[in-house]
Gaussian input, Z-matrix of N, CA and C with variables (Angstrom, degrees):
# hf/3-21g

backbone

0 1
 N
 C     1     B1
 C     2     B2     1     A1
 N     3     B3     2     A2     1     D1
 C     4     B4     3     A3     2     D2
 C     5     B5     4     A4     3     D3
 N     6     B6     5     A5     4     D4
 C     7     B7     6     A6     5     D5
 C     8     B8     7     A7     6     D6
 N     9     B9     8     A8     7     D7
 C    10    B10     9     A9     8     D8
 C    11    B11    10    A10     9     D9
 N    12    B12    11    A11    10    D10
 C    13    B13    12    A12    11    D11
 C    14    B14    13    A13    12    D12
 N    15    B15    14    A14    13    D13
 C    16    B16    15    A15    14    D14
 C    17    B17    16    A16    15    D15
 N    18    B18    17    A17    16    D16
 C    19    B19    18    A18    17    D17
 C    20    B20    19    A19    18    D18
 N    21    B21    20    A20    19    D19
 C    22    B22    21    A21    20    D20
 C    23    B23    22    A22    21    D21
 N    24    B24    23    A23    22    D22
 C    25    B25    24    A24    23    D23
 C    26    B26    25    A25    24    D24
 N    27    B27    26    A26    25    D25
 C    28    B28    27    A27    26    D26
 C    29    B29    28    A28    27    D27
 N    30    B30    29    A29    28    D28
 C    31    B31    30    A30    29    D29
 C    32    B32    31    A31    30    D30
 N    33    B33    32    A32    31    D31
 C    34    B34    33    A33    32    D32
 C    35    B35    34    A34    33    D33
 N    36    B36    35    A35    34    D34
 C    37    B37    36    A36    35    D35
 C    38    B38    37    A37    36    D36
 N    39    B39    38    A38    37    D37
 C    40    B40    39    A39    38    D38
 C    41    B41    40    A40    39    D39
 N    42    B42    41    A41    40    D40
 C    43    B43    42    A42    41    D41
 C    44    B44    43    A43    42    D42
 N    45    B45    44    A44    43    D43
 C    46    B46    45    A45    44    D44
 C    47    B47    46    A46    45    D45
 N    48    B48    47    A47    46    D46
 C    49    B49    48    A48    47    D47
 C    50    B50    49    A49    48    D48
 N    51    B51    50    A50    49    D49
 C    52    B52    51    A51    50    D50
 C    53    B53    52    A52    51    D51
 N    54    B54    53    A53    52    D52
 C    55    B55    54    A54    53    D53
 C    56    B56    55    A55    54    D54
 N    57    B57    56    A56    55    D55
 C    58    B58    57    A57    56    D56
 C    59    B59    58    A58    57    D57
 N    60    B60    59    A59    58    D58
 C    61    B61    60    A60    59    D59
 C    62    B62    61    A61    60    D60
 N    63    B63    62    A62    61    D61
 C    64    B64    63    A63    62    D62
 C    65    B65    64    A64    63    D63
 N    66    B66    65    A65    64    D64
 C    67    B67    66    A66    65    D65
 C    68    B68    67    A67    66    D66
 N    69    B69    68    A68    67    D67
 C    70    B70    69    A69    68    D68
 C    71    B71    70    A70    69    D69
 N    72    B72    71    A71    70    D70
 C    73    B73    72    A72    71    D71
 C    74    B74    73    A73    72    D72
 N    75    B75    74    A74    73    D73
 C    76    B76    75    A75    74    D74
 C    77    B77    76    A76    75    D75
 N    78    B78    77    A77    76    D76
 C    79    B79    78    A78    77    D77
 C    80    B80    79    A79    78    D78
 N    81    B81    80    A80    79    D79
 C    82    B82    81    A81    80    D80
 C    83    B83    82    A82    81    D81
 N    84    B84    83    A83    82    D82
 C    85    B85    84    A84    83    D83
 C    86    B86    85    A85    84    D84
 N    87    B87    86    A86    85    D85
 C    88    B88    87    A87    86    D86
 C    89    B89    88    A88    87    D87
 N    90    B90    89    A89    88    D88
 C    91    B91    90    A90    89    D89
 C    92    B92    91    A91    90    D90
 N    93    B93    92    A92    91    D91
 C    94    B94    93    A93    92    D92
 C    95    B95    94    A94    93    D93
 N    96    B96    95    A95    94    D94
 C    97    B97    96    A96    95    D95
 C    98    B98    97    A97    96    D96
 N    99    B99    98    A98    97    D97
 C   100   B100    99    A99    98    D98
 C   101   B101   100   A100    99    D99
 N   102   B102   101   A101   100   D100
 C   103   B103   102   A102   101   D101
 C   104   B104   103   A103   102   D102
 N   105   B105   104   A104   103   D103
 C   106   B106   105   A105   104   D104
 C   107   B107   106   A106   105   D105
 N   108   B108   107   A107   106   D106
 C   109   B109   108   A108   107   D107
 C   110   B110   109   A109   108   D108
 N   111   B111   110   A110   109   D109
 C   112   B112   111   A111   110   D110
 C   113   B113   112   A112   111   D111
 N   114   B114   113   A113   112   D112
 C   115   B115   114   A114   113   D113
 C   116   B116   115   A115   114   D114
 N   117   B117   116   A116   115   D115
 C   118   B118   117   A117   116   D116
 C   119   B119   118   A118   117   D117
 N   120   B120   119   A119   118   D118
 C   121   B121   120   A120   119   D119
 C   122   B122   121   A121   120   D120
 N   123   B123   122   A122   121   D121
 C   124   B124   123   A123   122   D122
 C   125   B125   124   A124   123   D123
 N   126   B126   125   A125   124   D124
 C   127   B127   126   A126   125   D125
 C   128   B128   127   A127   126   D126
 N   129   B129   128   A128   127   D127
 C   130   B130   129   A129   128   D128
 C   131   B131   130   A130   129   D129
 N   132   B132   131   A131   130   D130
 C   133   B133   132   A132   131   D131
 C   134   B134   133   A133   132   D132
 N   135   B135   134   A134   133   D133
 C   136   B136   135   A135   134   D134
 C   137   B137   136   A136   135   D135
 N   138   B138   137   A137   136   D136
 C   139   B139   138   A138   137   D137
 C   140   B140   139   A139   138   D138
 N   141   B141   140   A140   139   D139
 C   142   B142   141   A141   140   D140
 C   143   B143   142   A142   141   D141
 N   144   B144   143   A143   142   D142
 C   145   B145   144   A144   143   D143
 C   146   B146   145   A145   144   D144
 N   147   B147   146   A146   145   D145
 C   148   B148   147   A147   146   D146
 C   149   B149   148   A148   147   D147
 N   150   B150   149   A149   148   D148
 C   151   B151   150   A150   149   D149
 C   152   B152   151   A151   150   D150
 N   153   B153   152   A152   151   D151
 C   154   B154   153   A153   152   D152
 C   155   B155   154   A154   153   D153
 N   156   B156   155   A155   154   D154
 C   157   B157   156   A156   155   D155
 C   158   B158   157   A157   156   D156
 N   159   B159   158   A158   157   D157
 C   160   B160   159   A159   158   D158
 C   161   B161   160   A160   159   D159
 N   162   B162   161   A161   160   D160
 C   163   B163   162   A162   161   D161
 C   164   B164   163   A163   162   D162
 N   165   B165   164   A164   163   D163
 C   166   B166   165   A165   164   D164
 C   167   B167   166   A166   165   D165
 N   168   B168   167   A167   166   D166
 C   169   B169   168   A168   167   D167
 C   170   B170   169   A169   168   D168
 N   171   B171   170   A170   169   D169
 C   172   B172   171   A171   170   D170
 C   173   B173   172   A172   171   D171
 N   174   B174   173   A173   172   D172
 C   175   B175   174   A174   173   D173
 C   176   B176   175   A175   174   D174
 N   177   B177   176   A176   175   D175
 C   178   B178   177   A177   176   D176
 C   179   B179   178   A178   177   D177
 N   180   B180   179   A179   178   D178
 C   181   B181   180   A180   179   D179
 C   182   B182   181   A181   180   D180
 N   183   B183   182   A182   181   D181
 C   184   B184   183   A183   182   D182
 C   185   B185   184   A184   183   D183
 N   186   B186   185   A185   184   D184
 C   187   B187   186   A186   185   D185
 C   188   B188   187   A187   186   D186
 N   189   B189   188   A188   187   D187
 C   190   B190   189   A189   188   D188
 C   191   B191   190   A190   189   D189
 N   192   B192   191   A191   190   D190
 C   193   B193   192   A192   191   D191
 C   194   B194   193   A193   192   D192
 N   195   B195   194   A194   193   D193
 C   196   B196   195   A195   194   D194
 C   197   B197   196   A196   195   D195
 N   198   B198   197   A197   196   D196
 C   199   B199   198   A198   197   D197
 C   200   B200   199   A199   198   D198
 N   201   B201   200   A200   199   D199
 C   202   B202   201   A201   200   D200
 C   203   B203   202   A202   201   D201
 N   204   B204   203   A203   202   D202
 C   205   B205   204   A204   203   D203
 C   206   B206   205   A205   204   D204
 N   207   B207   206   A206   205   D205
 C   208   B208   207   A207   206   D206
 C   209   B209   208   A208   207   D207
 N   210   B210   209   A209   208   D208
 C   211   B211   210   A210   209   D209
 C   212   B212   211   A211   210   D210
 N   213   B213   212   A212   211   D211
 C   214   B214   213   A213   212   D212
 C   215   B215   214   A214   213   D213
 N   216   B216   215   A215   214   D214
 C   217   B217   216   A216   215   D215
 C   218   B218   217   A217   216   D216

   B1=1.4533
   B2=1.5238
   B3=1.5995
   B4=1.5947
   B5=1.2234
   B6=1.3531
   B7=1.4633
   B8=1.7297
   B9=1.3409
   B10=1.6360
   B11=1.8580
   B12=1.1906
   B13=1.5014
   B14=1.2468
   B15=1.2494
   B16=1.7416
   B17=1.4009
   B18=1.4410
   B19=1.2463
   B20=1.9712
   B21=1.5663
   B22=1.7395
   B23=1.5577
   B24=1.3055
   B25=1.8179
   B26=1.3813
   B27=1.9335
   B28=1.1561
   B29=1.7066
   B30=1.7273
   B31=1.6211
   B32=1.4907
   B33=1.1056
   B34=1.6506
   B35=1.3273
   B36=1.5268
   B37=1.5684
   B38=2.0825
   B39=1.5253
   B40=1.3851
   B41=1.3179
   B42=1.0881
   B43=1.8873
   B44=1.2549
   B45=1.4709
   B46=1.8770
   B47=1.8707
   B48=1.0629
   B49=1.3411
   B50=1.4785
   B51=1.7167
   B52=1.2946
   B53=1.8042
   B54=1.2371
   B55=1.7022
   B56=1.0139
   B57=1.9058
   B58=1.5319
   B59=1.8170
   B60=1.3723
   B61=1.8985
   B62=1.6197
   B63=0.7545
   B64=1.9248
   B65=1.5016
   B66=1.5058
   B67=1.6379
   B68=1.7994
   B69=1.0834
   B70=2.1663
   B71=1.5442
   B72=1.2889
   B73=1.3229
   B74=2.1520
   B75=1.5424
   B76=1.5671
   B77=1.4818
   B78=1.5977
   B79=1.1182
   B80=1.1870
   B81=1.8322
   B82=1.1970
   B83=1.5095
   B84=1.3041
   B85=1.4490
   B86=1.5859
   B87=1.5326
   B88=1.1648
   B89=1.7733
   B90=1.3947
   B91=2.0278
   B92=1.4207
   B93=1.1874
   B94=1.4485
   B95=1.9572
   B96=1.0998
   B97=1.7151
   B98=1.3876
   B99=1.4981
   B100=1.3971
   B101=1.7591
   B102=1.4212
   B103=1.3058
   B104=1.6375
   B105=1.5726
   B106=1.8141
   B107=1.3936
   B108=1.4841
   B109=1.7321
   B110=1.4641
   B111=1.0667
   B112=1.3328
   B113=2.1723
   B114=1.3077
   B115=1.6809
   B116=1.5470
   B117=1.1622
   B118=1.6175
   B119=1.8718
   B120=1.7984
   B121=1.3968
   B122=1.6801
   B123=0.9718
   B124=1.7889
   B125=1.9222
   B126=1.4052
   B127=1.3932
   B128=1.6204
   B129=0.9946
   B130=1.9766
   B131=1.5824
   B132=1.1749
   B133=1.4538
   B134=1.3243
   B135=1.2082
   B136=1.8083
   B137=1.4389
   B138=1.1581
   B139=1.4823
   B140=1.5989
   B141=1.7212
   B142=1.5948
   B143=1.3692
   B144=1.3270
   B145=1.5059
   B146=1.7503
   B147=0.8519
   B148=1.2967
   B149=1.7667
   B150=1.0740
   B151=1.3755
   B152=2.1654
   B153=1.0025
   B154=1.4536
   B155=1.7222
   B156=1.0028
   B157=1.8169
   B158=1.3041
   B159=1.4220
   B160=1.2461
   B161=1.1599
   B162=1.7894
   B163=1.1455
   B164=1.7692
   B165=1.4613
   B166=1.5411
   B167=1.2294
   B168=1.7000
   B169=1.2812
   B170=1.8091
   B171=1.6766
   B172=1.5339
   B173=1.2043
   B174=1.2469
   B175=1.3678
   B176=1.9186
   B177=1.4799
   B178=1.6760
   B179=1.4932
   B180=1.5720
   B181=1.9511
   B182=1.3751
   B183=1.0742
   B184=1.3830
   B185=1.6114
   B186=1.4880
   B187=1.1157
   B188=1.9102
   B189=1.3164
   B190=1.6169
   B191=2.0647
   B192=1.3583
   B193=1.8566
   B194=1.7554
   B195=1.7626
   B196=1.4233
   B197=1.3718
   B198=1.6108
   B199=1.8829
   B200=1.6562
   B201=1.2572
   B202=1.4677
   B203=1.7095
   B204=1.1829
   B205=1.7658
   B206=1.5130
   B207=1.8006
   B208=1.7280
   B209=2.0602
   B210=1.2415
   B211=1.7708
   B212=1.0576
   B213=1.2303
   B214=1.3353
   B215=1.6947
   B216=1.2168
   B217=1.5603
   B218=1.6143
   A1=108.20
   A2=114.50
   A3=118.68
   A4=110.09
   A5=102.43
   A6=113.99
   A7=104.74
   A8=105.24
   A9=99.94
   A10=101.01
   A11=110.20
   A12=117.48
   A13=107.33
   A14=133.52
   A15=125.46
   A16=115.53
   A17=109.29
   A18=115.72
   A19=142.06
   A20=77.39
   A21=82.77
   A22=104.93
   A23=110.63
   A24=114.05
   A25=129.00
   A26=105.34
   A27=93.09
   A28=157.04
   A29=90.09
   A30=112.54
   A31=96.88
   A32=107.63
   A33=99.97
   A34=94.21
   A35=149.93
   A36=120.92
   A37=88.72
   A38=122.23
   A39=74.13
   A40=77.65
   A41=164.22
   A42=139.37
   A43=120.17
   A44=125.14
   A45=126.20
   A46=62.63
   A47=130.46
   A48=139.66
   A49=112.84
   A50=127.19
   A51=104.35
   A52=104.68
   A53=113.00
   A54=116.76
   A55=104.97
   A56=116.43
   A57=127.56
   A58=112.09
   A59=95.22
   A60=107.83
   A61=92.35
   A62=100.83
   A63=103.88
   A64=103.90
   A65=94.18
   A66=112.78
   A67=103.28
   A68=102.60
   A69=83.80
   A70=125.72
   A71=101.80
   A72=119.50
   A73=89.55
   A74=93.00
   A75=81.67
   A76=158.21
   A77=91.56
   A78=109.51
   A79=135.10
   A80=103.41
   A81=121.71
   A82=100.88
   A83=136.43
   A84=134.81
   A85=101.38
   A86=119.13
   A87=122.80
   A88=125.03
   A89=90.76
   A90=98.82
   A91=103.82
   A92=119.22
   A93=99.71
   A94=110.22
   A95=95.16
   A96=109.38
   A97=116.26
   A98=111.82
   A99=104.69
   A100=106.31
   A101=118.06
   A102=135.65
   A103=102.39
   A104=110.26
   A105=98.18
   A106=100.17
   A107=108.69
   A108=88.90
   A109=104.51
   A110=123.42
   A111=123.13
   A112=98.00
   A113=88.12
   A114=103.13
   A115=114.74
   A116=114.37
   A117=146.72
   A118=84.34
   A119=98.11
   A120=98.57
   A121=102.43
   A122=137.06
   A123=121.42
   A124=83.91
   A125=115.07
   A126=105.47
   A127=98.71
   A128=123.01
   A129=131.14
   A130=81.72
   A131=136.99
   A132=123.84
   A133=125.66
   A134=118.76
   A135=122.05
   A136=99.52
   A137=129.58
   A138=108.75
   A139=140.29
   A140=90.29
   A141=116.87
   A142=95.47
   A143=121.93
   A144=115.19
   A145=116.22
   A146=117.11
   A147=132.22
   A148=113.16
   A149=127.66
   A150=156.71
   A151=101.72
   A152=83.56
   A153=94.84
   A154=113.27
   A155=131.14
   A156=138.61
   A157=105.11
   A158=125.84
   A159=147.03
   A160=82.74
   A161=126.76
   A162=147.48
   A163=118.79
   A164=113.43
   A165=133.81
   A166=86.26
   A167=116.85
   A168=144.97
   A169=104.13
   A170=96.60
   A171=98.18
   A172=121.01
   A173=119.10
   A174=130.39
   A175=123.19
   A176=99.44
   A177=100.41
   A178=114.78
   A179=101.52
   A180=100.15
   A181=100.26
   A182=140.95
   A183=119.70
   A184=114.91
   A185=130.03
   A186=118.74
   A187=92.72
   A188=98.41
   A189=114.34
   A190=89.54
   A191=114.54
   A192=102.52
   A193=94.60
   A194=109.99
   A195=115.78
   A196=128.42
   A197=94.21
   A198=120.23
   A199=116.63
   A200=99.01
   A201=107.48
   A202=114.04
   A203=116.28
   A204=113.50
   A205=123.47
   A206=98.55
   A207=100.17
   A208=93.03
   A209=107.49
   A210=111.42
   A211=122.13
   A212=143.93
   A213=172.04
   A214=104.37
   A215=104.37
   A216=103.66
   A217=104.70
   D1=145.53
   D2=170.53
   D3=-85.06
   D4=171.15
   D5=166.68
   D6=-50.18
   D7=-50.82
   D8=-148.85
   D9=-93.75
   D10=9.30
   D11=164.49
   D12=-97.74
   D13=-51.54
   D14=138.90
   D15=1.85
   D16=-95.59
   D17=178.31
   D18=-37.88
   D19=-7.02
   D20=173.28
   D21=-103.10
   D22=7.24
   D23=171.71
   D24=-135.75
   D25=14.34
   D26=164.34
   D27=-73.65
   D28=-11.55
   D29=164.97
   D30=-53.06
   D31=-66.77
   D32=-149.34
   D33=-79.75
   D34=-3.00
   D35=179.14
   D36=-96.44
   D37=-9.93
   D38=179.32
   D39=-104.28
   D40=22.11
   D41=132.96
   D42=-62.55
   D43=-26.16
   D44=128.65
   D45=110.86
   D46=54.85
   D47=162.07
   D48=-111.18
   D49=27.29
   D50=178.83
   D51=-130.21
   D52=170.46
   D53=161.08
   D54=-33.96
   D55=145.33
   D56=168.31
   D57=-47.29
   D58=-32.60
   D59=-156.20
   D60=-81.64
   D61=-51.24
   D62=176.42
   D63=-32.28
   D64=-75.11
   D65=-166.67
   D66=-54.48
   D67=-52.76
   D68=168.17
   D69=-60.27
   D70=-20.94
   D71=-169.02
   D72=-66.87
   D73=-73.48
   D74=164.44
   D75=-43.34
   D76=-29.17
   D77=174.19
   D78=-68.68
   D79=-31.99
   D80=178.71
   D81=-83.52
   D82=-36.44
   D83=175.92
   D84=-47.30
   D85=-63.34
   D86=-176.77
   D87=-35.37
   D88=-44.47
   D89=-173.25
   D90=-53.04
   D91=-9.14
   D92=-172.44
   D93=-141.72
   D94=1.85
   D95=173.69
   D96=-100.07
   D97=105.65
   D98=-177.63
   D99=-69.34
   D100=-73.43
   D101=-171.14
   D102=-38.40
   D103=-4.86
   D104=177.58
   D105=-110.95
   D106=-18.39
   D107=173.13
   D108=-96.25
   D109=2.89
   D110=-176.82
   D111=-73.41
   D112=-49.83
   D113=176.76
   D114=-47.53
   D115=-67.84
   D116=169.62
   D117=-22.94
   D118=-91.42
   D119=-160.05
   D120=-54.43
   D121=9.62
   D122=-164.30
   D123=-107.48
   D124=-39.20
   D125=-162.18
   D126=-76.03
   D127=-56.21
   D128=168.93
   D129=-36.58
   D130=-108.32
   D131=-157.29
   D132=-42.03
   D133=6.04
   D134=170.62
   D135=-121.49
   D136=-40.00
   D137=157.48
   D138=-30.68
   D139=-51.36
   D140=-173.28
   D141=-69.61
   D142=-44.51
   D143=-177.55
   D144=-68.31
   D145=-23.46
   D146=-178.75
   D147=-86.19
   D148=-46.13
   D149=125.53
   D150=-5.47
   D151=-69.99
   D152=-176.29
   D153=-81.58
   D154=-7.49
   D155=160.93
   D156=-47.49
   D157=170.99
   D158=-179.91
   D159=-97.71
   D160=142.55
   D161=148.34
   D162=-70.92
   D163=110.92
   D164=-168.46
   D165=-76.96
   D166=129.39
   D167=-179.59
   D168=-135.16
   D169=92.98
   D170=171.22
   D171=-41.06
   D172=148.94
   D173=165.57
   D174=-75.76
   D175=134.66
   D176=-166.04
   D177=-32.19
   D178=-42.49
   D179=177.14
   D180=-69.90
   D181=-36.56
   D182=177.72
   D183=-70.89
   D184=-14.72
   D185=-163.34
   D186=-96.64
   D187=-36.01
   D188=179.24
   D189=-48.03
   D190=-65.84
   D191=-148.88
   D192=-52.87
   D193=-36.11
   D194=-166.84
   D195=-54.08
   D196=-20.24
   D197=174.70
   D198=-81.33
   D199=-39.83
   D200=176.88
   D201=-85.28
   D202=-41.11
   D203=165.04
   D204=-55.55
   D205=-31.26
   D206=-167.41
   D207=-92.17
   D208=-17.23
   D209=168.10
   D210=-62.76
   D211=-24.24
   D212=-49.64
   D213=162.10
   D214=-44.09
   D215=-163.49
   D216=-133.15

């Protein structure tokens, strides 16, 4: 596997959402790619941070205009 065939599956291998064969497939790319595990660990640490935020809960007037715009169309 390349770097940039990697990159179209890293959501789902660190959400551990992919085929067994994939995930070795990566794994084995990884043993020897710095700049992809460098990626890997940077996206897991912005996840986790993101992961850990307060979840934004519009406000009723905002959910109210969102009812009447999406009625609309």
């Amino acid at each position: 596997m390349k770097c940039r065939e990697l990159l179209k599956h890293l959501s789902d291998y660190i959400d551990r959402d992919l085929d067994a064969s994939i995930c070795r497939h990566i794994d084995a790319h990884m043993k020897g790619c710095r700049p992809c595990i460098a990626f890997i660990n940077t996206l897991r640490k912005t996840k986790g941070v993101l992961e850990r935020q307060p979840k934004a809960v519009p406000s009723e007037r905002l959910r109210s205009r969102w009812r009447k715009l999406l009625s609309k169309s």
